[in-house]
N, C-alpha and C positions, 0 to 999 in steps of 0.2 A: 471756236464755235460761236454762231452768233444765233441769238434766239430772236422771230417773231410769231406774233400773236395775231391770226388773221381768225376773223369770223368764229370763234372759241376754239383753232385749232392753233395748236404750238407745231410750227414748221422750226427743225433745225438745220441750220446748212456748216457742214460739215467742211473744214476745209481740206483740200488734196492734199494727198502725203505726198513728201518725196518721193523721184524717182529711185529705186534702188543701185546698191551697187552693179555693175555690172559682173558678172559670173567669171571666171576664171577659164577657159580655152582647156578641152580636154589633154589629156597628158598624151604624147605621142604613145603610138602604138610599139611594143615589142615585138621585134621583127621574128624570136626568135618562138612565140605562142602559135601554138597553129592547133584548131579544132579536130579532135579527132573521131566523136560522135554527134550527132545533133539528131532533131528529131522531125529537121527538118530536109526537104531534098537536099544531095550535095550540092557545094558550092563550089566553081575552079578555085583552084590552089593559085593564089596571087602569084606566087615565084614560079611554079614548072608548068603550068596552064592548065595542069590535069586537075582531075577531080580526084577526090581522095575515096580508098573503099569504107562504106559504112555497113555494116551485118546490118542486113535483117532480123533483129531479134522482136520485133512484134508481136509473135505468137511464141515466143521461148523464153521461159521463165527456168533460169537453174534450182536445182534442187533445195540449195542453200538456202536461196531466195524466196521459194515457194513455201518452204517448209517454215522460215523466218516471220511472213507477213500473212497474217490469215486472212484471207479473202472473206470478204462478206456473200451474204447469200444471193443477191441478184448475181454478182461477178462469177460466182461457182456456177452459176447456173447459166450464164454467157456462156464461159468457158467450155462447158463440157456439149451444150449445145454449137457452137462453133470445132469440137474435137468432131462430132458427130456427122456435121456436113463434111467435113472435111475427109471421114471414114465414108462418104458417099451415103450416106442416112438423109432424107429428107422427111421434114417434119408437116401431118397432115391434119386437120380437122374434120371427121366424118360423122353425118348425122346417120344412125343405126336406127331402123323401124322395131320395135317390138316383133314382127315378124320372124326378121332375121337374126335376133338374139334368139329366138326360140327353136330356129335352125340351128345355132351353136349345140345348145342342148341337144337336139335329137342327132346331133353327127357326133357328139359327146369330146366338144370343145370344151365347152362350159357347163359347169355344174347347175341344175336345175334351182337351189340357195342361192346363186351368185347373181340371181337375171338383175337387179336393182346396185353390183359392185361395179364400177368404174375400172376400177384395177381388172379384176377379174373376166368383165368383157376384155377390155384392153389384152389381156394374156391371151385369152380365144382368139381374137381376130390375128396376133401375131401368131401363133398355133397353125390357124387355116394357114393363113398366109405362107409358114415353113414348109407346110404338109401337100399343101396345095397345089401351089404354084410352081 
């Protein structure tokens, strides 16, 4: 390392390291290793051309396994809204007038106590909706 002193700054110059060793050449492949799942699309099979079968297990979770690792609460809440579309459930956001909550009452969806419960409309509107439609 050599030190100069320019203008009150101390510059250091630093001298280059060696080049390192060079790395060692990866170990030949085992012929007899072959991937059986991956999470990525299949790949042809080097020796018979085909592609190998991968399940779909994306959306299946065994028993063992579900019941082994507790899901947190957004994931619970993924899941069961993905089991829901998938039952044909589509999920809506609907602006309700005072009016029409007031309609629930007088067709006696909803309880005259409940016009300010979220839940409670919520249960009216599926009500009409069963009754209804």
């Amino acid at each position: 390392m050599v030190d100069d002193v320019k203008g009150g700054i101390r510059f250091e110059y630093i001298q280059p390291r060696p080049p390192a060793a060079p790395t060692p050449p990866p170990a030949p492949r085992d012929p007899s290793f072959q991937i059986v799942a991956t999470d990525r699309p299949a790949q042809a099979d080097v020796r018979g051309g085909k592609k190998p079968e991968v399940p779909n297990v994306a959306n299946e979770v065994p028993d063992a396994i579900s019941s082994a690792v507790p899901l947190g609460p957004a994931a619970a809440r993924m899941r069961l809204s993905r089991q829901r579309h998938r039952d044909g459930y589509r999920t809506l956001w609907i602006d309700i007038h005072r009016d029409e909550i007031d309609s629930l009452v007088k067709l006696g969806y909803l309880h005259p106590d409940d016009r300010a419960d979220r839940g409670a409309i919520e249960q009216a509107v599926h009500k009409f909706f069963e009754r209804e439609l």
